[in-house]
OpenMM code with the backbone's topology and positions (N, CA, C; nanometers):
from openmm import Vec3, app, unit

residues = "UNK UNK UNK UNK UNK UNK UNK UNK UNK UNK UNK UNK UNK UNK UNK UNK UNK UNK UNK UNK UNK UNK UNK UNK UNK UNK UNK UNK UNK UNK UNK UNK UNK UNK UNK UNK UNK UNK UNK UNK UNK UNK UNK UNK UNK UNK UNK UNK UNK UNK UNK UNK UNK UNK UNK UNK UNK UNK UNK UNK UNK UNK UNK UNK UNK UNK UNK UNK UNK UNK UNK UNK UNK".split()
positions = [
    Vec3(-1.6493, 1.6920, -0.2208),
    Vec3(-1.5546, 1.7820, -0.1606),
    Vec3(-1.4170, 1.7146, -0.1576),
    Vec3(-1.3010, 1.8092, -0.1489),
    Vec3(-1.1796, 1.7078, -0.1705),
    Vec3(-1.1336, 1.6853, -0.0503),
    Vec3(-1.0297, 1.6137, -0.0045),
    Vec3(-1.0192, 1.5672, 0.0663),
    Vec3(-0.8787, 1.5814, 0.0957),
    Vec3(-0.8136, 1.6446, 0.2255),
    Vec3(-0.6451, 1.6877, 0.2152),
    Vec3(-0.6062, 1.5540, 0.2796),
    Vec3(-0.4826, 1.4778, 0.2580),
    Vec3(-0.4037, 1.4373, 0.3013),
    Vec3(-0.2297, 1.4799, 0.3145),
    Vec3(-0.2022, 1.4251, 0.4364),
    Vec3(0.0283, 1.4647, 0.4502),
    Vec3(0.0426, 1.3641, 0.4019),
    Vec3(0.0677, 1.2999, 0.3279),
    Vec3(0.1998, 1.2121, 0.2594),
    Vec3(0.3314, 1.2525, 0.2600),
    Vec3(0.4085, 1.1126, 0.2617),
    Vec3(0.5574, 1.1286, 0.2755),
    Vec3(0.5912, 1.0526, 0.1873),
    Vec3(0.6576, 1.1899, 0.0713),
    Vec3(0.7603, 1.1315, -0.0399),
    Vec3(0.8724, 1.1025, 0.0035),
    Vec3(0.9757, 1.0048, -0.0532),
    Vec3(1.1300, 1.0359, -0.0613),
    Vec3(1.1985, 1.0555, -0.2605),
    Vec3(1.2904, 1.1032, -0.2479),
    Vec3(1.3295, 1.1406, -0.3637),
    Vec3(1.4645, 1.0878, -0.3652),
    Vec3(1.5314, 1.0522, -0.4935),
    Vec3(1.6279, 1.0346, -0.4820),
    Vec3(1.6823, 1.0554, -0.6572),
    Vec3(1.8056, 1.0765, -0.6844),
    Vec3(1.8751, 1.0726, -0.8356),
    Vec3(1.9562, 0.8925, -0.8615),
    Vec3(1.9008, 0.8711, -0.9690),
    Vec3(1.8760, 0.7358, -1.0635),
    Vec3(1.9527, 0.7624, -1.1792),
    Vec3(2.0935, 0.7907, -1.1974),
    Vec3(2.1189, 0.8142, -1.3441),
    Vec3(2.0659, 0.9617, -1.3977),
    Vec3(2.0246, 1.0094, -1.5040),
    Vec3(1.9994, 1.0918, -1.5396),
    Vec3(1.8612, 1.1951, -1.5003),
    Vec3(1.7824, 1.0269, -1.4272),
    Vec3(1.6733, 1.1203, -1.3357),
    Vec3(1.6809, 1.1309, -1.1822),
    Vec3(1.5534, 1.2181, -1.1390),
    Vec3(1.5016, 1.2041, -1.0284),
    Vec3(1.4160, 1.1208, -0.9809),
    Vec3(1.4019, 1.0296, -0.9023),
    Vec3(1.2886, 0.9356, -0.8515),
    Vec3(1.2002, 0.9296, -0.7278),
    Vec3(1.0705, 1.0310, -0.7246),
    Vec3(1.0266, 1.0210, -0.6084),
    Vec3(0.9035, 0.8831, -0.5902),
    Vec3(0.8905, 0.8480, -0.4979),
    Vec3(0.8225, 0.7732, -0.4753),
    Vec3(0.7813, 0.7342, -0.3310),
    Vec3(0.6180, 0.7666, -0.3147),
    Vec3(0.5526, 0.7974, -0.1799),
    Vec3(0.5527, 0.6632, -0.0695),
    Vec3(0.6169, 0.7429, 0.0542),
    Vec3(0.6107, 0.5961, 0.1415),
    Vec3(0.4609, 0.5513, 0.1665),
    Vec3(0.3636, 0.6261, 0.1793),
    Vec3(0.2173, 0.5835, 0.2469),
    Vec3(0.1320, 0.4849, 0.1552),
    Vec3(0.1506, 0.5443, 0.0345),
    Vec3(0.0859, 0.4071, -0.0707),
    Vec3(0.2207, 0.3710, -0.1947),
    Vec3(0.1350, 0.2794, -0.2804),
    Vec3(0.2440, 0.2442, -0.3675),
    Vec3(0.2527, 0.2790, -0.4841),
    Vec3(0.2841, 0.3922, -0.5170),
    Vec3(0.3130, 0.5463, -0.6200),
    Vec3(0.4840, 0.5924, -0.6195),
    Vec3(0.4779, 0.5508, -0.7590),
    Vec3(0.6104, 0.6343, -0.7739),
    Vec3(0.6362, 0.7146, -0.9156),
    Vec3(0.6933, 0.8341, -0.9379),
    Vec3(0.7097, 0.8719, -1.0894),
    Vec3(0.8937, 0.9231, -1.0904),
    Vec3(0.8773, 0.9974, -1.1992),
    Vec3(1.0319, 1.0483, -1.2259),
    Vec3(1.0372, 1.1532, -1.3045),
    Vec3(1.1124, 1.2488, -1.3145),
    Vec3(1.2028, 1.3616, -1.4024),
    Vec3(1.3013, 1.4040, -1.3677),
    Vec3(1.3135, 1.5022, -1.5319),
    Vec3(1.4895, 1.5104, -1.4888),
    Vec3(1.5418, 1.6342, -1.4123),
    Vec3(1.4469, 1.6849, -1.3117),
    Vec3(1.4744, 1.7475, -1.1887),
    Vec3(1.3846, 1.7051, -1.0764),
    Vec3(1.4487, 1.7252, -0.9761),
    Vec3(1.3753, 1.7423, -0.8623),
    Vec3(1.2348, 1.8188, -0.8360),
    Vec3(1.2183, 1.8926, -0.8855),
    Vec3(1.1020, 1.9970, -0.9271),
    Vec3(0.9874, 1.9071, -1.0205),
    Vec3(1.0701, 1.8226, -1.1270),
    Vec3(0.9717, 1.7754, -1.2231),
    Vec3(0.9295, 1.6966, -1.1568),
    Vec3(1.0247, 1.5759, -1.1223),
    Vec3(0.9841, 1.4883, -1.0387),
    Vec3(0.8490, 1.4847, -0.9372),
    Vec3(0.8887, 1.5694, -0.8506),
    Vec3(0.7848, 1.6230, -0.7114),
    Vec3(0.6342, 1.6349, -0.7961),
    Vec3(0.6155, 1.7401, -0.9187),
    Vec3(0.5393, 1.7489, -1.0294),
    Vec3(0.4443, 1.6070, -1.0491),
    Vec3(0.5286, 1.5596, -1.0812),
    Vec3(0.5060, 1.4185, -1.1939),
    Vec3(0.4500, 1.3443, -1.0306),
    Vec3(0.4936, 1.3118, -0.9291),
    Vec3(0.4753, 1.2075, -0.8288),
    Vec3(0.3012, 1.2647, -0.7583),
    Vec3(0.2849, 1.4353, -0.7869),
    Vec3(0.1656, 1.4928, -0.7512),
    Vec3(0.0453, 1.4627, -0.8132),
    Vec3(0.0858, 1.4410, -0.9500),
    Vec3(0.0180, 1.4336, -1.0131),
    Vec3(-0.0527, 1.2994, -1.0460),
    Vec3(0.0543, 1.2164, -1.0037),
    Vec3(-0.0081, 1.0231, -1.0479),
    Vec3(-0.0441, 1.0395, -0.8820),
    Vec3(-0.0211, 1.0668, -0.7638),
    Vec3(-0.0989, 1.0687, -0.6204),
    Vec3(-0.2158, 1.1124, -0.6857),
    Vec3(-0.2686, 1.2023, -0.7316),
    Vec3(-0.4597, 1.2741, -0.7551),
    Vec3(-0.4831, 1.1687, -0.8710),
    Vec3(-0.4128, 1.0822, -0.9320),
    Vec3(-0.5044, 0.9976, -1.0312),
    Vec3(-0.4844, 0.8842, -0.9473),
    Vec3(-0.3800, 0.8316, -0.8648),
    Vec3(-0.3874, 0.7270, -0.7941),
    Vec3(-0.5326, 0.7300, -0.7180),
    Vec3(-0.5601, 0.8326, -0.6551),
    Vec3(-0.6670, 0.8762, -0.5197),
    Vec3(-0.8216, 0.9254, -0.6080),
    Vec3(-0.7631, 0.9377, -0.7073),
    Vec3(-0.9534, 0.9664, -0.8361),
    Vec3(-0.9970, 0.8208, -0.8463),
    Vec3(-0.9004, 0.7492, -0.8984),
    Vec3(-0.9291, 0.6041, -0.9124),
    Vec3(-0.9644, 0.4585, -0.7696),
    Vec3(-0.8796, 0.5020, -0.6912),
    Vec3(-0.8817, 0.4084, -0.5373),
    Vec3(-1.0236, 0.3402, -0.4983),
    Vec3(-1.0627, 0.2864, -0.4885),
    Vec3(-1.1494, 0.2080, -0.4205),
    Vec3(-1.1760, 0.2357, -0.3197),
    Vec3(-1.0639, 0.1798, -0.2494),
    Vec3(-1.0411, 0.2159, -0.0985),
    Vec3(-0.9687, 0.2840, -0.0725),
    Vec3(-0.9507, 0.3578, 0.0620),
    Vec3(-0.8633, 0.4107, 0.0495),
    Vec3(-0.7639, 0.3509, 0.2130),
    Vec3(-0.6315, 0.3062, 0.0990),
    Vec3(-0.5374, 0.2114, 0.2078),
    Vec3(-0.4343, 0.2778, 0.2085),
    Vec3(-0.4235, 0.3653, 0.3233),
    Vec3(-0.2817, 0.4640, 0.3536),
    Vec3(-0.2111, 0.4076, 0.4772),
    Vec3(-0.1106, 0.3608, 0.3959),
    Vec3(-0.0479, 0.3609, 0.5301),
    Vec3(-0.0030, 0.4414, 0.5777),
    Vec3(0.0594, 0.4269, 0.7666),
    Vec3(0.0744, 0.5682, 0.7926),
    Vec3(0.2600, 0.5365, 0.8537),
    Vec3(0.2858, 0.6528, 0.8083),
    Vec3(0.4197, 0.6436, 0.8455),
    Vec3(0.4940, 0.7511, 0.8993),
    Vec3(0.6081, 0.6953, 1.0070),
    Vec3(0.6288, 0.8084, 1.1292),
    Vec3(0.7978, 0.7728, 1.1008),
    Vec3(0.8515, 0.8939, 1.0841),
    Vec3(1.0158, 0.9011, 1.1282),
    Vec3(1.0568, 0.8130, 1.0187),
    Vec3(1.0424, 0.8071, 0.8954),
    Vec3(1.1062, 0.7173, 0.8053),
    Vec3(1.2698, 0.7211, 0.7962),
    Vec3(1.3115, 0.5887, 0.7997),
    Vec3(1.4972, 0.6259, 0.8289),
    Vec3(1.5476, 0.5603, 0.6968),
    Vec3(1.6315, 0.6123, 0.6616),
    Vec3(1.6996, 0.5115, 0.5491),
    Vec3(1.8496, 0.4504, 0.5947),
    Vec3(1.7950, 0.3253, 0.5822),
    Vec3(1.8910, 0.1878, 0.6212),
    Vec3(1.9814, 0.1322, 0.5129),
    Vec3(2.1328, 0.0686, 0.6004),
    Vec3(2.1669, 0.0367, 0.4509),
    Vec3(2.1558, -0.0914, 0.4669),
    Vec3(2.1630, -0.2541, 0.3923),
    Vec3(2.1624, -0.3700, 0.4314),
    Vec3(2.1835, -0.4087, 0.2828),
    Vec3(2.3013, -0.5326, 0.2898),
    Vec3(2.3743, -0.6230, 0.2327),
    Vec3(2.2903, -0.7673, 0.2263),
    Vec3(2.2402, -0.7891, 0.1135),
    Vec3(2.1476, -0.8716, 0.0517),
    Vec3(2.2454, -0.9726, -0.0521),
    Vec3(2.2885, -1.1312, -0.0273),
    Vec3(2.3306, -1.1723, -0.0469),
    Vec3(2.2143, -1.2794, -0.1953),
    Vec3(2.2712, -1.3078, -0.3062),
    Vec3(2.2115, -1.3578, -0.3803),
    Vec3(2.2499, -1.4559, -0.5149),
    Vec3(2.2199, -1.5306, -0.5240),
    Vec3(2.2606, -1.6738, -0.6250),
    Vec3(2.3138, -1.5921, -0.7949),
] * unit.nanometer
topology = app.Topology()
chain = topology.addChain("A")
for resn in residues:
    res = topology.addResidue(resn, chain)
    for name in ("N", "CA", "C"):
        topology.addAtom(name, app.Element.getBySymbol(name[0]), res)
């Protein structure tokens, strides 16, 4: 029987694409809309979750996006 989960994507534009990629596990895809994208990120989640072992979700509440200045050699 399948099994529903809520996941939380974020999306964002990369140059000529779209990039979603799920906060709860570590899955991400791309196209060149928002629409494809969402598509494409649904679709590697049900082969990510056909394949899983385990299943390690993290869970995540109120995701904020931060900005921070990363200094480097």
């Amino acid at each position: 029987m399948a099994k529903t989960m809520k996941l939380k994507s974020i999306i964002w534009k990369e140059g000529k694409y779209y990039v979603a990629q799920c906060l709860n596990v570590d899955v991400s895809s791309f196209g060149k809309t928002k629409k494809e994208a969402l598509k494409n990120i649904d679709e590697a989640l049900e082969l990510y979750f056909e394949d899983a072992k385990t299943m390690k979700i993290a869970k995540v509440e109120k995701p904020e996006i931060v900005q921070m200045i990363v200094k480097h050699a």
